[in-house]
C-alpha positions in Angstrom: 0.0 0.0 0.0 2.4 2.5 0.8 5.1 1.5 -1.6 1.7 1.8 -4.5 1.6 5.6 -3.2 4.7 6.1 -3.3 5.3 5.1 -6.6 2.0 7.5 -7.6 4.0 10.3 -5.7 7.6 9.6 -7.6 5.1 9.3 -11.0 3.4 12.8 -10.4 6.1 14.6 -9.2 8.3 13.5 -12.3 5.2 14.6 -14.2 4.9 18.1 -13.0 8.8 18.5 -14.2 8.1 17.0 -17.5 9.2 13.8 -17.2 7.2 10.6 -17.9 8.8 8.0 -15.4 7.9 4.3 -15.5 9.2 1.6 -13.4 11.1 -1.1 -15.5 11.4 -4.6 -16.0 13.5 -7.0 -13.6 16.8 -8.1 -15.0 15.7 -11.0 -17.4 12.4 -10.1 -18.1 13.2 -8.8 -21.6 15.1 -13.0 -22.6 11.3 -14.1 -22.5 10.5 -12.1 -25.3 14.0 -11.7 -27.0 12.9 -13.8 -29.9 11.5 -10.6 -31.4 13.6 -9.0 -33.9 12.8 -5.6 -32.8 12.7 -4.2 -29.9 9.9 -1.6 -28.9 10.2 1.8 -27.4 12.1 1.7 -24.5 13.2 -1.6 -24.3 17.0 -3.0 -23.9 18.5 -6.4 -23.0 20.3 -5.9 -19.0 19.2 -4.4 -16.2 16.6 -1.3 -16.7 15.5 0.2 -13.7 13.9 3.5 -15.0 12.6 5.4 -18.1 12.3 8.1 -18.5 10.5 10.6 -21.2 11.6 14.2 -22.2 9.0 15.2 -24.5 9.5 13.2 -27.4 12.7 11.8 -26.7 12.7 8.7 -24.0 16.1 8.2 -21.9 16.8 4.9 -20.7 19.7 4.0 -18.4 20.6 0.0 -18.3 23.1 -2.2 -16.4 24.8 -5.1 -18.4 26.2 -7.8 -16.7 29.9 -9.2 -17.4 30.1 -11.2 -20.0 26.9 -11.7 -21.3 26.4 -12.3 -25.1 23.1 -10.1 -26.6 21.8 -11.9 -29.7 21.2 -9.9 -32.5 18.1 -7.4 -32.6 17.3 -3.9 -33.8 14.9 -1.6 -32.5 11.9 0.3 -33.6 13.9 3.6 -33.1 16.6 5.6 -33.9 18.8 6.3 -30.5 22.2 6.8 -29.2 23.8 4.9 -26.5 26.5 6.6 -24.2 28.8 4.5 -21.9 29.2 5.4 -18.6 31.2 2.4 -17.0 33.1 -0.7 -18.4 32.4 -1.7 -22.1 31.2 -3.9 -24.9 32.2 -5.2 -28.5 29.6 -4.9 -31.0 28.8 -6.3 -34.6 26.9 -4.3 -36.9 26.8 -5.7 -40.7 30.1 -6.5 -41.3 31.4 -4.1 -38.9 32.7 -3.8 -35.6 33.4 -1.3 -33.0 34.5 -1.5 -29.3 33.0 0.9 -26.4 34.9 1.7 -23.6 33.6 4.8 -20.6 32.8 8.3 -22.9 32.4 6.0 -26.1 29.0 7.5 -27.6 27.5 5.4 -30.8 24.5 6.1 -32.9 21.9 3.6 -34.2 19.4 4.0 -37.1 16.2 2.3 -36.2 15.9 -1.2 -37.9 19.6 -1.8 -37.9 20.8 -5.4 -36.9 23.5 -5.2 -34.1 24.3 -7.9 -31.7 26.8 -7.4 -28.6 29.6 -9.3 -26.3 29.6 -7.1 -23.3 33.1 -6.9 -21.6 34.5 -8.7 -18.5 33.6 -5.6 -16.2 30.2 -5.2 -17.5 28.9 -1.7 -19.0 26.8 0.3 -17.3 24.9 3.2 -20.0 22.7 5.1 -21.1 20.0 5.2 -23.9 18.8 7.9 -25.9 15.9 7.4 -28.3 14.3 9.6 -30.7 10.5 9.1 -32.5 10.4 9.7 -36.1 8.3 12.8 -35.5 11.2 13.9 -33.6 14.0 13.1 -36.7 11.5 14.5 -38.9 11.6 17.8 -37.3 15.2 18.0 -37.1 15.8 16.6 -40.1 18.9 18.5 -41.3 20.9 17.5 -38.3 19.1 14.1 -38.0 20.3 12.6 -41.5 23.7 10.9 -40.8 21.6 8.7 -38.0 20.7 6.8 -41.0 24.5 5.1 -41.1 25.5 3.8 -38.0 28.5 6.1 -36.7 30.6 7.2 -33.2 32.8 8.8 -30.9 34.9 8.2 -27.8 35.1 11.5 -25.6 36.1 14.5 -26.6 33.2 17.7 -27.0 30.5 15.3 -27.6 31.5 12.7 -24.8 31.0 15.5 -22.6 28.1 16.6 -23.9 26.7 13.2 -23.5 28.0 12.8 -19.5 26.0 16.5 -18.7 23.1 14.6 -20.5 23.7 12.0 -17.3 23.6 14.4 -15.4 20.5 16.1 -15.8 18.9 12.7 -16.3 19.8 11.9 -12.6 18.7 15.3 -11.3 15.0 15.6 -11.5 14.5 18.9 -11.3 11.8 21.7 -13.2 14.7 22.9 -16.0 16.2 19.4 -17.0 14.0 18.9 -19.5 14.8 21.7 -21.6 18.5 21.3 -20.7 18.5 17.6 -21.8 16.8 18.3 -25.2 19.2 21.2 -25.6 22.0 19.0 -24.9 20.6 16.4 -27.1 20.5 18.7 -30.1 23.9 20.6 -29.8 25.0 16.5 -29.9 23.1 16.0 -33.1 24.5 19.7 -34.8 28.4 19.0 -33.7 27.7 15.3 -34.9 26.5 16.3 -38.1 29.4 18.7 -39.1 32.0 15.9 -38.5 30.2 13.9 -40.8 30.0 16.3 -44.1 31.6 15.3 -46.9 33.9 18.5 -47.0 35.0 18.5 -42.9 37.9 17.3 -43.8 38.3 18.3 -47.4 39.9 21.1 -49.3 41.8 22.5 -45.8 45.9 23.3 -46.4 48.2 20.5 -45.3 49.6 23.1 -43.5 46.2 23.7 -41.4 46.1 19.9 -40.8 49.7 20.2 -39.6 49.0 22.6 -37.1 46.3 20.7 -35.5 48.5 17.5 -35.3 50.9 19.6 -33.9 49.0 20.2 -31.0 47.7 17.3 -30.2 51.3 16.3 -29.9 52.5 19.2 -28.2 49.6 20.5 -26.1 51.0 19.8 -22.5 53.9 22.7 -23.4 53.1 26.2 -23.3 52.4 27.0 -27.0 51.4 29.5 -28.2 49.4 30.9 -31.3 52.8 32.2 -32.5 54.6 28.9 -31.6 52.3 27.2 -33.8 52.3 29.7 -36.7 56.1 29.6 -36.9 56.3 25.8 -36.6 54.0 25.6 -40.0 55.5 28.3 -41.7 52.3 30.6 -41.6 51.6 33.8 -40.6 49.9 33.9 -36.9 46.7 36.2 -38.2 46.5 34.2 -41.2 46.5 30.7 -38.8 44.2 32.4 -36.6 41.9 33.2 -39.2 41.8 29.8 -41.1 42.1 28.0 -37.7 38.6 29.2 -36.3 36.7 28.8 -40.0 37.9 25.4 -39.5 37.9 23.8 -36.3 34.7 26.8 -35.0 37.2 27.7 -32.3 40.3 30.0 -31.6 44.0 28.4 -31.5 43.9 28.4 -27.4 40.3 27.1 -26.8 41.7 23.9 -29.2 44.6 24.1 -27.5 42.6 23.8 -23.6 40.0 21.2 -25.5 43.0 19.1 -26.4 43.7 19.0 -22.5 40.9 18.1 -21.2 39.9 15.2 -23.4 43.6 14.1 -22.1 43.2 14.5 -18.6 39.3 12.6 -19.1 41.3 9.7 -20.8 44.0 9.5 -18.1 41.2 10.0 -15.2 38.7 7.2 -16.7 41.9 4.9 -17.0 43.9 5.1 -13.8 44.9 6.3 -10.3 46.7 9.2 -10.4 46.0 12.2 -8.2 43.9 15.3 -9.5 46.9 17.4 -9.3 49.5 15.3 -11.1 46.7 15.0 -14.1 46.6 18.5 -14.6 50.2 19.3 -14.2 50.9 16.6 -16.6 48.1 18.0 -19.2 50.3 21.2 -18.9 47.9 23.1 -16.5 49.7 26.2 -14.0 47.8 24.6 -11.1 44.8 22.8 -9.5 43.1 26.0 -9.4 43.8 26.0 -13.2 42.9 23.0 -14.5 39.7 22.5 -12.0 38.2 25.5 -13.2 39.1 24.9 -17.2 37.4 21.4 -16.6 34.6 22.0 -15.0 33.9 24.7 -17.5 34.3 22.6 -20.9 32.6 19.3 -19.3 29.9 21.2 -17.2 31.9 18.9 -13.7 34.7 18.6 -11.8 37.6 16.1 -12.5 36.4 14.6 -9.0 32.6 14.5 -10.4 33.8 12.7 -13.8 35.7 10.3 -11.9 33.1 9.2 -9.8 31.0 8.9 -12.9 33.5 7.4 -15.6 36.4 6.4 -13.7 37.1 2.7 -13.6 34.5 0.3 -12.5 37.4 -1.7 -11.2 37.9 0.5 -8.4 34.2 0.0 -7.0 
């Protein structure tokens, strides 16, 4: 009796905020009806404790056990899965990919995927959209049709603030989440036109590369105009048409997506991370994080860091 109310309670109150909760399945319940192709709204093989809608978008977070082989399926719709903890390997057609914490991978609706889930388990989190939905956003929506993803960087984070606001209940995550779930979509979507990577100098490409093998030093925009024999306004220029972002922000994005790779995969203490990413301080590096990831290192370690240490 008081367990019904309170579930009428949680039900309500998620209501009034704009979410649509529903109490899931029991781990197992979906095997009794896995001989079905495709899956419906909502459901996953695994653990699923709670759905949750957000408009038309439904969010689902599932637990996988270690081990465990998933037959192949499809579902009825297009969605995204983000991995929080552990990982999986996956076969899609004649493809393969591996997920490991902050790997984000989208799936056209209909498409035939089966999984091995890895020795540590995975733990993750679904994000489905109707076809009303797709329809609407149609120009960022169109590369859902061919099976693609990412591990970390921008849109990893964009994904783990997603988590975030799907754990936190309160009257704005709503908006926030479908906010989230667009800028997603749109950043997405540009790394997947034809020309993202076309027609840009060699010596643009260089300078990026450069970077990414340099970034813990103290570079500079001048540093990296002299090293690619450019001038520094003409870098500066082309460097921002390119990449949407100024020499420096690349430079600080390039850091963090190291220190979220070195936090998810060891031990080491905050301070040594950022000093080793090239940050002045703690001070530094804590507030640069928390301001490109929407957390602090110590957050994203309690959410991605590795399930081993649990």
């Amino acid at each position: 009796m008081h367990a019904s109310k309170a579930s009428r309670k949680e039900r309500t109150r998620c209501s009034k905020r704009g979410f649509d909760t529903v109490n899931r399945r029991k781990p197992g319940e979906l095997s009794r009806t896995s001989m079905k192709a495709i899956l419906q709204e909502g459901h996953y093989y695994g653990s699923c404790n709670t759905l949750r809608k957000v408009g038309p978008l439904v969010l689902t977070e599932c637990v996988y056990a270690p081990g465990v082989r998933i037959p192949q399926h499809a579902h009825e719709n297009s969605y995204f899965i983000f991995a929080l903890r552990g990982g999986q390997e996956e076969s899609f057609g004649a493809r393969n990919r591996t997920y490991v914490s902050g790997t984000l991978a989208f799936h056209p609706r209909g498409e035939p995927h089966s999984e091995k889930v890895g020795s540590m388990g995975m733990r993750c989190l679904h994000v489905e959209f109707s076809p009303q939905w797709i329809e609407r956003h149609a120009e960022i929506s169109r590369f859902l049709e061919d099976g693609s993803h990412v591990d970390g960087g921008r849109i990893g984070w964009l994904a783990g603030r997603i988590h975030q606001e799907f754990c936190c209940l309160d009257d704005v995550a709503p908006a926030a989440i479908e906010g989230l779930v667009l800028e997603i979509l749109a950043e997405s979507s540009r790394l997947r036109r034809p020309d993202s990577l076309g027609k840009r100098p060699l010596w643009l490409l260089q300078a990026r590369d450069l970077i990414h093998a340099r970034f813990a030093e103290p570079l500079s925009l001048s540093d990296v105009a002299v090293a690619v024999g450019i001038h520094p306004v003409r870098l500066a220029r082309a460097f921002r048409a390119a990449f949407r972002c100024s020499v420096g922000e690349f430079i600080r994005q390039v850091r963090i997506q190291s220190t979220c790779e070195t936090i998810r995969s060891g031990d080491a203490r905050m301070t040594e991370v950022g000093l080793a990413a090239g940050f002045a301080d703690q001070a530094h590096f804590t507030r640069t994080f928390k301001r490109l990831t929407g957390m602090t290192p110590g957050q994203f370690r309690a959410i991605f860091g590795r399930t081993e240490r649990r």
